[in-house]
PAZAPA-4460 file (N, C-alpha, C; in steps of 0.05 Angstrom, whole numbers, plus 32768, in hexadecimal, padded with zeros to 4 digits):
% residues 242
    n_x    n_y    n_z   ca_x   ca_y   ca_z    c_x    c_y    c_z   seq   type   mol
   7EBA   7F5B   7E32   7EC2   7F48   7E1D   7EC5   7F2C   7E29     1      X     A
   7EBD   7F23   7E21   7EC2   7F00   7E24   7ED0   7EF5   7E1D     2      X     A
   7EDE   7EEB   7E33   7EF9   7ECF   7E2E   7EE7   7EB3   7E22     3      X     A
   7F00   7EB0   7E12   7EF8   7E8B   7E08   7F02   7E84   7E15     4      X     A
   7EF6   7E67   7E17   7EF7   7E4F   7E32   7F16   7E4D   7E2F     5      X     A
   7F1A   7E53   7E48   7F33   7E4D   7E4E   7F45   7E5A   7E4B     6      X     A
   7F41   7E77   7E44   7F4F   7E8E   7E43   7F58   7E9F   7E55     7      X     A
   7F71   7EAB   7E58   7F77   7EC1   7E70   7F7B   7ECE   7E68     8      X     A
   7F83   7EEB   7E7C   7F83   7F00   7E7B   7F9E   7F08   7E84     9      X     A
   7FB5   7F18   7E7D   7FC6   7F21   7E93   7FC8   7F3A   7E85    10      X     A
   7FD1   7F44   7EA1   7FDF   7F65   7E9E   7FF2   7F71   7EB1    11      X     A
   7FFC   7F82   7EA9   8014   7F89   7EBC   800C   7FA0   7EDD    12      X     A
   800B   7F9D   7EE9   8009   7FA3   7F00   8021   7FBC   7F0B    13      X     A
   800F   7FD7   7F0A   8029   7FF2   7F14   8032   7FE9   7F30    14      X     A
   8045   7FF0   7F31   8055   7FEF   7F45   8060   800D   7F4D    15      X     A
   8050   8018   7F5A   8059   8039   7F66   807E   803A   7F70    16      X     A
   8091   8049   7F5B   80AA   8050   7F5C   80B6   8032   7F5D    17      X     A
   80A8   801E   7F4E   80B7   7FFD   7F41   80D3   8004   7F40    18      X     A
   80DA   8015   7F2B   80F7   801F   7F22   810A   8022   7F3C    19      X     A
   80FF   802E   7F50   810B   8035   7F62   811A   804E   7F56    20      X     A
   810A   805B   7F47   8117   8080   7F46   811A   808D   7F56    21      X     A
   8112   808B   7F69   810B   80A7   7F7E   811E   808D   7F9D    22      X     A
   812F   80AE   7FA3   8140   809F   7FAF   8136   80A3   7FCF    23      X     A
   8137   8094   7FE4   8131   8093   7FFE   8141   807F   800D    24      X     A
   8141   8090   802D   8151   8086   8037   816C   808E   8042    25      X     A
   817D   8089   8051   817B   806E   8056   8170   8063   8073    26      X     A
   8161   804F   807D   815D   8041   808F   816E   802E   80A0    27      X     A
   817C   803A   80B2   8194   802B   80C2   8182   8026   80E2    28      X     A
   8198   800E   80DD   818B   8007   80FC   81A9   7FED   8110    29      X     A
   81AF   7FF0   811F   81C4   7FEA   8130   81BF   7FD7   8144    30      X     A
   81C7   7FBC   813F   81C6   7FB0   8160   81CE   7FBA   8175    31      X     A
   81C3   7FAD   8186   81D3   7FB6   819F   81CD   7FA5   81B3    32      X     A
   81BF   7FB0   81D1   81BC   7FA6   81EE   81A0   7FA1   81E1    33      X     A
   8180   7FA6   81D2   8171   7F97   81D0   816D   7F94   81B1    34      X     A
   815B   7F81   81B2   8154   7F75   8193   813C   7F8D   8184    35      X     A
   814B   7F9B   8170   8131   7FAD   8161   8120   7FA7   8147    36      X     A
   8111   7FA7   8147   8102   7FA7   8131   80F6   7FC2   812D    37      X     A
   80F8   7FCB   8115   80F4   7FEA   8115   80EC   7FF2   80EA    38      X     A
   80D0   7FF4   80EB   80C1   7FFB   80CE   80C4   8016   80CD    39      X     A
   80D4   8029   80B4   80CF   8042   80A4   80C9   804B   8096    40      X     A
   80BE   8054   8087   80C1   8062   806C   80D5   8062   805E    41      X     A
   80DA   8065   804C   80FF   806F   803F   80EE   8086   802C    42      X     A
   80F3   8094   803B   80F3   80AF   8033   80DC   80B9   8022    43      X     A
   80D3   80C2   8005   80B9   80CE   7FFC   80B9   80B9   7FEA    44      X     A
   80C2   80A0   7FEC   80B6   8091   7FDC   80A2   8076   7FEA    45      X     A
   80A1   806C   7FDB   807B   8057   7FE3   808B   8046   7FF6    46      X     A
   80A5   803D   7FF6   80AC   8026   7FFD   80B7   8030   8020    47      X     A
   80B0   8013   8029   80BA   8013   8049   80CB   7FF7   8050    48      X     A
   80D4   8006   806A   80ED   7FE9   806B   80E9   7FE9   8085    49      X     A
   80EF   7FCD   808C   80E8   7FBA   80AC   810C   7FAF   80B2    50      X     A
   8113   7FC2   80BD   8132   7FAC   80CD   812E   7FA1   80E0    51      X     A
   8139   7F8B   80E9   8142   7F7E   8101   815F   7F76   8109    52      X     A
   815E   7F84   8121   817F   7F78   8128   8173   7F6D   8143    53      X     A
   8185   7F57   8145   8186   7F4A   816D   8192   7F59   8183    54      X     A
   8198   7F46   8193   81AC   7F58   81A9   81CB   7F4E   81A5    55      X     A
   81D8   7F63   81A3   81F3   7F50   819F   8202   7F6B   8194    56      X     A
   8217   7F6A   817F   8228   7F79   8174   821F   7F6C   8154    57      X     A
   8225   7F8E   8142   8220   7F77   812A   8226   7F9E   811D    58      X     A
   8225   7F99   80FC   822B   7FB6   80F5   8209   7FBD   80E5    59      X     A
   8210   7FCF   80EA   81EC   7FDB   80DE   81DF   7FD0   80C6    60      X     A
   81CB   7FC6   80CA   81B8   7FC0   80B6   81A5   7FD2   80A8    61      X     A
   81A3   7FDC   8089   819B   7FF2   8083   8189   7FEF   806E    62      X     A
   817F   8002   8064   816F   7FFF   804A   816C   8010   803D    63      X     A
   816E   800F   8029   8167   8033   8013   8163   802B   7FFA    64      X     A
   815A   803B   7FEF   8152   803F   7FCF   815E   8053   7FBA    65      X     A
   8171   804E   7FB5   8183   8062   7FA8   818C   805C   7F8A    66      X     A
   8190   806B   7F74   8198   8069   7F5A   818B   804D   7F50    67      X     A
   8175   804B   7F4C   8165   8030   7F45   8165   8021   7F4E    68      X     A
   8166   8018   7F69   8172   7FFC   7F71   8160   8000   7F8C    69      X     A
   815A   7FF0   7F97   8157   7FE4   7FB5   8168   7FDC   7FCB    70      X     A
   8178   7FE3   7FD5   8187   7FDA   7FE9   8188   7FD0   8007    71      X     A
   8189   7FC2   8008   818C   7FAE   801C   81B0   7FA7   8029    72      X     A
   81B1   7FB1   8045   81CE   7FA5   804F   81C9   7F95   8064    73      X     A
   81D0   7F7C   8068   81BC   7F75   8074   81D7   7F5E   8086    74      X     A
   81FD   7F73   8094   8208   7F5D   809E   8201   7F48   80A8    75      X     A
   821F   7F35   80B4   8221   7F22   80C7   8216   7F28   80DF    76      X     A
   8204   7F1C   80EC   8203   7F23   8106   8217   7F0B   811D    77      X     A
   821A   7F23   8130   8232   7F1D   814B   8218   7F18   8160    78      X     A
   8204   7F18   815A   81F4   7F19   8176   81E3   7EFA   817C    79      X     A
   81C4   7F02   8183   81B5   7EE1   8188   81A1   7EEE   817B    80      X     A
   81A9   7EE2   815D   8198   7EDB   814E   81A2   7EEC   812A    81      X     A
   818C   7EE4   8121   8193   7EFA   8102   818E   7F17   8103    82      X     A
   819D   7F21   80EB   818F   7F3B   80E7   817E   7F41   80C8    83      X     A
   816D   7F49   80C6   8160   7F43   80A5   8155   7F62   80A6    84      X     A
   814B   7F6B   8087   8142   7F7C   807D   8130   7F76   806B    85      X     A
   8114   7F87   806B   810D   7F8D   8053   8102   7FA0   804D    86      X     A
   80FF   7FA2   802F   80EB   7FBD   8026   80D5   7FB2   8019    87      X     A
   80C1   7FC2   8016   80AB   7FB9   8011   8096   7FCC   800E    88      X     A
   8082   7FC5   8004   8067   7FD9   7FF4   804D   7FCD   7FF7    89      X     A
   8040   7FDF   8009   801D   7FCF   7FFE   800C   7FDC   7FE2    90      X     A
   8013   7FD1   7FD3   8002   7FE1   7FB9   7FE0   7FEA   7FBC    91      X     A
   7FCE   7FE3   7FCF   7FC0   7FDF   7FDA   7FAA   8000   7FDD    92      X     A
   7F90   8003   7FDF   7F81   7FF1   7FDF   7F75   7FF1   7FBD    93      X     A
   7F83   7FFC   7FAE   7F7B   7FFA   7F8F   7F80   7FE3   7F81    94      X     A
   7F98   7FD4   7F8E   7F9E   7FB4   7F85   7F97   7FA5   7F9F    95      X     A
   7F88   7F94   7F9C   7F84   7F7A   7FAC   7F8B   7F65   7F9C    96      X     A
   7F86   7F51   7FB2   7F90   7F33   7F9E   7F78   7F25   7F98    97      X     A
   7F7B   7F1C   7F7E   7F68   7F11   7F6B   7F6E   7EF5   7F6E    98      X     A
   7F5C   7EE2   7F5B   7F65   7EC7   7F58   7F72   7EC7   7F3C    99      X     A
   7F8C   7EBD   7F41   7F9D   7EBC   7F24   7FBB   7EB9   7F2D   100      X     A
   7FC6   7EBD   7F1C   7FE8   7EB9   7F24   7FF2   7EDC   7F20   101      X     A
   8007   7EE0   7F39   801C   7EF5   7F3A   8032   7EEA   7F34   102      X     A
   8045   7EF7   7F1A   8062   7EF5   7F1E   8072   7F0D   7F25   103      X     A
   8081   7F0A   7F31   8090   7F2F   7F3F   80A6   7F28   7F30   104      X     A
   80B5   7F33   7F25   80CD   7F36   7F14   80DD   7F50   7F1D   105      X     A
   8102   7F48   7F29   810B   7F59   7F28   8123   7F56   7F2D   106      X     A
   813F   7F60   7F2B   815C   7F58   7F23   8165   7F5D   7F3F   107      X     A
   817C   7F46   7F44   818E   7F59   7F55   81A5   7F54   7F4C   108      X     A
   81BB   7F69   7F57   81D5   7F6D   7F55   81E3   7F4D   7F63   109      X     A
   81FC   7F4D   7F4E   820A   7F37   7F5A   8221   7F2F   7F42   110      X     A
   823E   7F2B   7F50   824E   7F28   7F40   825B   7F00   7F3A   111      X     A
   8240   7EFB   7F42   8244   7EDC   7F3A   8226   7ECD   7F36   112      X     A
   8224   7EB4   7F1F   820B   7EB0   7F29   81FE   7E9F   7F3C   113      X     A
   81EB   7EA9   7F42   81DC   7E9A   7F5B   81C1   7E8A   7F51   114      X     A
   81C3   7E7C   7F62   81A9   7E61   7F6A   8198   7E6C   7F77   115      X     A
   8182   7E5E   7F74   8166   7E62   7F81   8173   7E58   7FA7   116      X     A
   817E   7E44   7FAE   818B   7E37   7FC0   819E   7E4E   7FD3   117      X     A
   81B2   7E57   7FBD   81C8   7E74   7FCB   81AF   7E89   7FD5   118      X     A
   81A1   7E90   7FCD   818C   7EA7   7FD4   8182   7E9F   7FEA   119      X     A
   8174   7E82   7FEA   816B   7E7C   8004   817F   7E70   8020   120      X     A
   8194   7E6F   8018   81AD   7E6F   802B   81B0   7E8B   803B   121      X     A
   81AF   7E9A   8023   81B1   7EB4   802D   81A2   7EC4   8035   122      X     A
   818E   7EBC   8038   816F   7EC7   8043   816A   7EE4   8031   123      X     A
   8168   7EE2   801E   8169   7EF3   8005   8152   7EE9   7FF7   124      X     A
   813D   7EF7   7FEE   8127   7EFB   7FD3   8116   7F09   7FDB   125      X     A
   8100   7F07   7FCB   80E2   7F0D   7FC8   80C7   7F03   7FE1   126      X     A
   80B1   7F13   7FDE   809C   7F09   7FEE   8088   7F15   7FE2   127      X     A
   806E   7F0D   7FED   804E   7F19   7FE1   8048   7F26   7FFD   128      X     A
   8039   7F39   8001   8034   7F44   8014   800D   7F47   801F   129      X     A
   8006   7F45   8033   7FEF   7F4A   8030   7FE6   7F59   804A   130      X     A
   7FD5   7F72   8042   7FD2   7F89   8052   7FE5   7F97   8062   131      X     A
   7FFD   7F9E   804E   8014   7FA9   805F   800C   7FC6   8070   132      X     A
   801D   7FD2   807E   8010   7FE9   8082   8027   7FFF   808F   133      X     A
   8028   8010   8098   8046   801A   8099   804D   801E   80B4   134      X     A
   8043   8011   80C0   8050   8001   80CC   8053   7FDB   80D5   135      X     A
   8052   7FD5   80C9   8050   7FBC   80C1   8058   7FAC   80A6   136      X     A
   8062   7F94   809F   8056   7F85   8085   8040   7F7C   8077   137      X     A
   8034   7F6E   8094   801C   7F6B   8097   8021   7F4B   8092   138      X     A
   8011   7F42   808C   8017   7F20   808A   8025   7F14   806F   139      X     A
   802E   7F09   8072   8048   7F01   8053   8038   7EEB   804A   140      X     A
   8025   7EEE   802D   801C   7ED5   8023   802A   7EC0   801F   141      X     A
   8044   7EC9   8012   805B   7EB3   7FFC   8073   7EC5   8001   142      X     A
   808A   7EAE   8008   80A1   7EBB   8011   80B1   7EA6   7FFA   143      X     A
   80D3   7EB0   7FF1   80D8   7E9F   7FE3   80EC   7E86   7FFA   144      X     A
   80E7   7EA6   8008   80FE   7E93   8023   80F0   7E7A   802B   145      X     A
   80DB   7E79   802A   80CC   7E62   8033   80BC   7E4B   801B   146      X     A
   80C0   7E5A   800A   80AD   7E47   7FF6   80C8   7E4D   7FDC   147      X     A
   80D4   7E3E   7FDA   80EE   7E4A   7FC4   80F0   7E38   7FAF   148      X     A
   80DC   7E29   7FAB   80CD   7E28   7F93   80C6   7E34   7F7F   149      X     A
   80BA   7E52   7F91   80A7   7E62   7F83   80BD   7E71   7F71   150      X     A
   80D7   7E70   7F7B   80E9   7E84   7F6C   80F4   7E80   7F59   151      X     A
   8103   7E8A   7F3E   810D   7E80   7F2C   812C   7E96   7F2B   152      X     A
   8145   7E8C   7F20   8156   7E9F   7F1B   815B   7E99   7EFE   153      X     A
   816B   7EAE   7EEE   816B   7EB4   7ED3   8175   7EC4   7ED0   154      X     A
   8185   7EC5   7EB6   8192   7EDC   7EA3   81AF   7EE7   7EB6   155      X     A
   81C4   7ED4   7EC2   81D8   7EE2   7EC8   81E4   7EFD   7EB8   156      X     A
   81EE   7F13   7EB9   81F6   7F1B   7EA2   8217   7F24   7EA9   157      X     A
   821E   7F1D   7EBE   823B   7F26   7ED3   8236   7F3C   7EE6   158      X     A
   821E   7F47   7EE3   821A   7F5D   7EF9   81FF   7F5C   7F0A   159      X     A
   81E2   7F4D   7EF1   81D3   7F49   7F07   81C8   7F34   7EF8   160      X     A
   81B2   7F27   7F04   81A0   7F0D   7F04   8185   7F15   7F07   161      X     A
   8176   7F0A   7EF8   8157   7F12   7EFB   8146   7EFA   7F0E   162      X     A
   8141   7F0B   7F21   8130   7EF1   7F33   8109   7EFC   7F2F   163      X     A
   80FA   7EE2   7F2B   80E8   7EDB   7F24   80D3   7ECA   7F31   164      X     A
   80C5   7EDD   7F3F   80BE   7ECB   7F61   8095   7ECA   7F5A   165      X     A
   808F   7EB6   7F60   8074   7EAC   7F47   805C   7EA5   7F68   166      X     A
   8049   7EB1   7F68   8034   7EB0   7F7D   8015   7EAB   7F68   167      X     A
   8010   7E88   7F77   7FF9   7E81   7F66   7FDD   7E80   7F79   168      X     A
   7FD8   7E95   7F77   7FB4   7E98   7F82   7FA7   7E92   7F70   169      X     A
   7FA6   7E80   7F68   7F8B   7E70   7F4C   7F76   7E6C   7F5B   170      X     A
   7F6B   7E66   7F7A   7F5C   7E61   7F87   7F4B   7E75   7F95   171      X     A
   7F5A   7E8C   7F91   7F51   7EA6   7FA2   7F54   7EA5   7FC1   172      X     A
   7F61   7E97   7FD3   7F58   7E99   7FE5   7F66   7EA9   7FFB   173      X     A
   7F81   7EB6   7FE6   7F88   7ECE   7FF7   7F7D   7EE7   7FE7   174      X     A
   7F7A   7EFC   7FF6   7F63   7F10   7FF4   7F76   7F24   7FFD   175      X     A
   7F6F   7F3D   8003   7F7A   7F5E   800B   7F86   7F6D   7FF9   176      X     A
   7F96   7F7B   8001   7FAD   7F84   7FEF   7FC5   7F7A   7FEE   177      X     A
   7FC7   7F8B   7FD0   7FE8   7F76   7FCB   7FFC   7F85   7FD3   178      X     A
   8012   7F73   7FDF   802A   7F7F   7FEF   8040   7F73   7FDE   179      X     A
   8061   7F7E   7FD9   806A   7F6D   7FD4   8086   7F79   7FE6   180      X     A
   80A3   7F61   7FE2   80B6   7F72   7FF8   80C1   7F5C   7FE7   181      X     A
   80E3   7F6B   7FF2   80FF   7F5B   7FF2   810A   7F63   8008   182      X     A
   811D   7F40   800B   811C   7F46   8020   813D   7F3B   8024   183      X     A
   814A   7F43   803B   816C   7F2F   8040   816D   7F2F   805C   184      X     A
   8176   7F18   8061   8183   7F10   8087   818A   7EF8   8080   185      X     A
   81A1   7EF5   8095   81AC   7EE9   80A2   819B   7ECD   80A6   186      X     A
   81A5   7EB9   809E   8194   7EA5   80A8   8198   7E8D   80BF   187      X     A
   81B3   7E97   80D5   81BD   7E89   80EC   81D2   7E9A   80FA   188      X     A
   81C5   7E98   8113   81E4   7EA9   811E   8202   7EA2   811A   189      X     A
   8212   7EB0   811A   8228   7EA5   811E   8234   7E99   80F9   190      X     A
   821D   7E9E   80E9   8222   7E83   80CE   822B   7E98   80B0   191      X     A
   823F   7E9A   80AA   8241   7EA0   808E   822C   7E9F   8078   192      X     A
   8228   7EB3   8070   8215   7EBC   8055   8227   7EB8   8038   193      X     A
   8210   7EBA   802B   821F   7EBD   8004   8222   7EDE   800C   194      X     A
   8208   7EDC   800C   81FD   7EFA   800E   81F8   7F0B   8029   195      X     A
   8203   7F26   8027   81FD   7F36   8040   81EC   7F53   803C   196      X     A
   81DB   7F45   802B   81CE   7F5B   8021   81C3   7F59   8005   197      X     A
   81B7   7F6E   7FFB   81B9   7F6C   7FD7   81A9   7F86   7FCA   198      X     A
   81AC   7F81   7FB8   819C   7F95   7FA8   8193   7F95   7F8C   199      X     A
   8179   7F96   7F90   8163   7F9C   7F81   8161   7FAB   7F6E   200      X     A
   815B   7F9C   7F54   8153   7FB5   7F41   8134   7FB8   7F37   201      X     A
   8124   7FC6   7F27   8110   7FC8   7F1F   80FE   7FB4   7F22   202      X     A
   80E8   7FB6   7F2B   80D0   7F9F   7F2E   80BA   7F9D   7F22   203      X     A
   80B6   7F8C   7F0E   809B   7F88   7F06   808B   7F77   7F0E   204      X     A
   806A   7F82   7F17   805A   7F67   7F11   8048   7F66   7F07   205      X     A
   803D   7F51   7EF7   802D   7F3D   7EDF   801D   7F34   7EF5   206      X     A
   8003   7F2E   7EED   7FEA   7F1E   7EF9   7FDD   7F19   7EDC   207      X     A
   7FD9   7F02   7EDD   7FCF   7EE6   7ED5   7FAB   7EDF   7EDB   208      X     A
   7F99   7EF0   7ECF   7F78   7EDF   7ED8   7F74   7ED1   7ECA   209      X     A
   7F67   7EBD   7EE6   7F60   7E9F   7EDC   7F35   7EA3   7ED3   210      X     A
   7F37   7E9D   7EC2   7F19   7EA0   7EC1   7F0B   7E8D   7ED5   211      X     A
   7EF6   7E9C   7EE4   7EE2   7E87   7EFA   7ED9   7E74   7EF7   212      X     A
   7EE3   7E64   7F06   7ED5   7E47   7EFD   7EB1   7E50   7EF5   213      X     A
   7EA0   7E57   7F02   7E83   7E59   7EF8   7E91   7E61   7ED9   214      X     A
   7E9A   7E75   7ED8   7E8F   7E7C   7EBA   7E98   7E67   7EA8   215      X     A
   7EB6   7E57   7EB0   7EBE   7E47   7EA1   7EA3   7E32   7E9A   216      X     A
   7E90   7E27   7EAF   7E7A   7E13   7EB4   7E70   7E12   7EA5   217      X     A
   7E60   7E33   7EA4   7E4B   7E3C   7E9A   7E50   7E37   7E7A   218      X     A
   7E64   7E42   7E77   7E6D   7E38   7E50   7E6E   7E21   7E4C   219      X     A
   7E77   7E0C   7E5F   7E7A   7DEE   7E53   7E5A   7DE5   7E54   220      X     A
   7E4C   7DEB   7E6C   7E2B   7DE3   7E67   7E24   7DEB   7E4D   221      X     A
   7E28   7E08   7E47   7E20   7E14   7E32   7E27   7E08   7E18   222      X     A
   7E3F   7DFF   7E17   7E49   7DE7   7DFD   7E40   7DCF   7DF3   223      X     A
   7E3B   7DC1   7E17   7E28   7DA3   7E17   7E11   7DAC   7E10   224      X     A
   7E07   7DC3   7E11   7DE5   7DC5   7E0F   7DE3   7DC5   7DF3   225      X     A
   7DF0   7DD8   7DE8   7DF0   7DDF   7DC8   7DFD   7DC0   7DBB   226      X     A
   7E11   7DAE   7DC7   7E0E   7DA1   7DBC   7DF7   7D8C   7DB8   227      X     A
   7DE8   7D89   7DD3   7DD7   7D74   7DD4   7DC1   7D7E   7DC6   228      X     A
   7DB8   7D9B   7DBF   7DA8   7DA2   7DAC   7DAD   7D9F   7D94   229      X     A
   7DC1   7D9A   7D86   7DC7   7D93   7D6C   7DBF   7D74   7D66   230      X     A
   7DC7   7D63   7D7E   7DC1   7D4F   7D76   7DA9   7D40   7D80   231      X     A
   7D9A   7D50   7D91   7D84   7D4D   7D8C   7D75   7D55   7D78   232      X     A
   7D7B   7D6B   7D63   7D6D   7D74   7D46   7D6F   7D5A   7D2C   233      X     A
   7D8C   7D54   7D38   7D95   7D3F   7D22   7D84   7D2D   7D19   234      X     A
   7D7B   7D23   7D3E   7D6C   7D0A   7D3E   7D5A   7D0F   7D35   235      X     A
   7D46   7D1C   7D37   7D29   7D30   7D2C   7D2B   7D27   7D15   236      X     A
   7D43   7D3C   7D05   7D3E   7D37   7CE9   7D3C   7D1F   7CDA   237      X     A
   7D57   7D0C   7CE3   7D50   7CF3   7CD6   7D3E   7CE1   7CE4   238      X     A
   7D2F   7CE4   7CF0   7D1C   7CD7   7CFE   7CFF   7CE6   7CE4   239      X     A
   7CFF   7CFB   7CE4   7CEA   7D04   7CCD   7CF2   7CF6   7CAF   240      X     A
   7D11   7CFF   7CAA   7D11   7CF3   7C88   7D0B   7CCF   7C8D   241      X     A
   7D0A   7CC3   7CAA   7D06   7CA5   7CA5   7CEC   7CA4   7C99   242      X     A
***
């Protein structure tokens, strides 16, 4: 079927155990005498989690998936440097990335509301992922930690907030599979957080196709032509009734 000029397409994009039904976990991991970085599984579901702690003293950094939610603990660190978490999914290789817009939509818990600003204080949100693998993330297209622009907050209700984190490939020029993660750390040694952690509820995501520029072309030629044939008939005719 054919789009009219200037028409898109969206649709909703599965997200294998989105809900977070299926419980896994948990993934603990402990500073100590060296710095770990350490990727798992959480248990029989799709999702995997990456901790890091430094060297130093600090209390366990964990991750699980339990009663709908995503969880992330993600203390103060006592050592040199932060400690952060995330979980994360390559939807991959049945979803790759197209040219068009992703929005990921999904709540977290919180008994006050927060700013796009508090999240990134607290090294807390969303990311796009590309060719994750299990052991790995793989390369992070769009982080909100870094681009916090991309993020939007909304709908306090006294218990959670819907955050709304927007990745625009209109150009196509990221490619693979799609990954996505949340993520929390620490964002200075030694420095007070909002947040020491958080948790996640249900995730959706929407993709947005942009029709190809050729095809868009091809119809506007196609418009100028048909028009310039009309009025070249025009002329014809009243050029005959002269």
């Amino acid at each position: 079927m054919a789009l009219p000029l200037g028409a898109v397409a969206q649709t909703t994009i599965p997200i294998p155990d989105g809900d977070f039904a299926t419980a896994g976990g948990p993934n603990s991991l402990s500073s100590g005498l060296v710095a770990q970085d350490v990727v798992a599984k959480l248990g029989s579901t799709p999702w995997f989690s990456e901790l890091k702690t430094p060297i130093g003293l600090g209390l366990n950094t964990s991750a699980n998936i339990t009663r709908g939610h995503a969880v992330l603990s993600t203390p103060l660190s006592l050592g040199i440097g932060p400690t952060t978490g995330f979980i994360f999914q390559n939807l991959g290789p049945t979803v790759t990335y197209q040219a068009g817009t992703y929005v990921l939509t999904t709540t977290i818990n919180t008994t006050s509301a927060l700013t796009v600003a508090a999240l990134v204080n607290s090294g807390v949100g969303l990311g796009f992922l590309d060719n994750a693998t299990t052991t790995s993330r793989g390369t992070e297209v769009l982080s909100s930690q870094t681009t916090s622009s991309a993020l939007a907050v909304s709908g306090f209700n006294g218990s959670t907030e819907t955050l709304t984190f927007t990745f625009n490939n209109n150009s196509g020029s990221t490619i693979g599979n799609v990954g996505l993660e949340m993520f929390s750390g620490n964002t200075g040694t030694l420095s007070t957080t909002l947040l020491q952690g958080a948790t996640f509820g249900p995730m959706n995501l929407a993709f947005t196709l942009v029709p190809e520029p050729a095809v868009t072309t091809l119809v506007g030629i196609g418009i100028i032509g048909l028009t310039a044939l009309a009025i070249l008939r025009h002329r014809r005719f009243a050029h005959r009734q002269g």
